[in-house]
Every structure is written in C-alpha cells, then in structure tokens.
C-alpha positions in Angstrom: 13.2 -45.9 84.2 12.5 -48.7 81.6 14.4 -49.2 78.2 11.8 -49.5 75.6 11.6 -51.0 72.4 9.8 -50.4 69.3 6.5 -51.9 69.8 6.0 -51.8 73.9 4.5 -48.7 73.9 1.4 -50.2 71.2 1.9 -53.0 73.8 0.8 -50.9 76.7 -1.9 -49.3 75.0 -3.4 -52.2 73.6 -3.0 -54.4 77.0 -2.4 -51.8 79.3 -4.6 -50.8 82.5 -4.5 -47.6 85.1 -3.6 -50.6 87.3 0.7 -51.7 87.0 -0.7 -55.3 88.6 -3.6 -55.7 86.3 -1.2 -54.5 83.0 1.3 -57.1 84.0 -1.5 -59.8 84.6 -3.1 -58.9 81.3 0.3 -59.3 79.5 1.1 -62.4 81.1 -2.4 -64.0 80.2 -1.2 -63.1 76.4 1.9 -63.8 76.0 0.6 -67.4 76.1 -1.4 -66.9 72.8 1.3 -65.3 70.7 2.1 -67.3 67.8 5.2 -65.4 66.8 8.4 -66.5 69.1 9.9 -62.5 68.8 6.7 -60.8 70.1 6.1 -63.0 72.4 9.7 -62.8 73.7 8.8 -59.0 73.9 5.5 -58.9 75.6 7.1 -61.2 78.0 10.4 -59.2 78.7 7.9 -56.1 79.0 6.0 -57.7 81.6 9.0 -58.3 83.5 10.2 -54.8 83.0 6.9 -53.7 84.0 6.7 -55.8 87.3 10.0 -55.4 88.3 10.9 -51.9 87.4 7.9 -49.6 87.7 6.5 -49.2 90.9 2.7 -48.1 91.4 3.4 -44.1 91.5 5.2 -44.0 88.1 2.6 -46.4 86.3 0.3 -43.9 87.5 2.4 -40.7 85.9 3.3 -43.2 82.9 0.3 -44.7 82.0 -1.9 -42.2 81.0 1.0 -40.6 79.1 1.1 -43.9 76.7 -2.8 -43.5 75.9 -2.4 -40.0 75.1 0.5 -40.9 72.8 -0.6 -43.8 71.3 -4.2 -41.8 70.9 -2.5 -39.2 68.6 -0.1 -41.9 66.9 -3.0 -44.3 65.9 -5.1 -41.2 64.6 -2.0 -39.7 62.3 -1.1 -43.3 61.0 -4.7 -44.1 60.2 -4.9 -40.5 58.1 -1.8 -41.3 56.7 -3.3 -45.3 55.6 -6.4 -43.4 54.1 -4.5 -40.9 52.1 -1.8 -43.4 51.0 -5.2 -45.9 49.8 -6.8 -43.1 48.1 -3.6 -42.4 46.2 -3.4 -46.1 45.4 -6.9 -46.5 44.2 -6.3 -43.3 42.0 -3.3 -44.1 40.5 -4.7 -47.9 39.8 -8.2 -46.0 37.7 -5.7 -43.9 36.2 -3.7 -46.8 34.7 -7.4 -48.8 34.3 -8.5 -46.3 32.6 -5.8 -46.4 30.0 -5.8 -49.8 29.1 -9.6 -49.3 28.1 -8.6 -46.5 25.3 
C-alpha cells in the first residue's frame, strides 16, 4: 500500500490511465514541464511509488476508485466555487449599491 499525500490523488486523476505502465510513463513525461521545484518533486516521487509499489492487479482495484473519488470531489468543490462567487458578487452589488445612495 502507498503513503499518499495531499495532491497525488488529483495527480492520478488528472494523469492517470487504467494502465499502471502508461500512468507512470505519463507522469514521467510531466514531471519534466513542472515549473514549480515541490510539485514536481511530488509527481516524481509518485511515479516512483507508482512503479515500484503497485503492481498491475491493485492499479486495476485502485484506479477506478481515484476517478470515482476525484469525480465527486471535483463536482462538490466546483458547487461550492459557484456558491462562494455568487455570494461574492452579491455582497460586492450590495456594497455598490450603497455607495450610489
């Protein structure tokens, strides 16, 4: 079993393929574009995890688990962006709205 950290799983679901070869291929191609020294420290220890301790039969159990997760993570935060933006906006008419009295 892999130690995760905050961001791998996004990781996976963003690079991520049914394939464990193709996922660590994809990360590796990557990791050489990453401006920022941290993430790309991450996204390269993550391919290592990936390739060295995840054989082919749990990628296949684990894999699809990630998507599902992510799926429902991605669709809550972006509800939760909207509603936060629409209380923004409202509150910045509000105060607009006062300095025209």
């Amino acid at each position: 079993m892999m130690d995760y950290e905050y961001g791998d799983n996004l990781m996976i679901y963003c690079f991520g393929s049914v394939s464990r070869e193709d996922t660590v291929e994809r990360l590796r191609t990557a990791v050489a574009s990453v401006a920022h020294p941290d993430i790309r420290k991450q996204m390269f220890t993550l391919k290592e995890k990936i390739s060295e301790n995840v054989d082919d039969e749990e990628w296949a159990e684990l894999f699809p688990q990630i998507q599902r997760n992510m799926a429902v993570m991605i669709v809550y935060n972006r509800e939760a962006f909207f509603k936060q933006m629409g209380e923004y906006k409202a509150k910045m008419d509000a105060e607009t709205f006062r300095e025209r009295k």
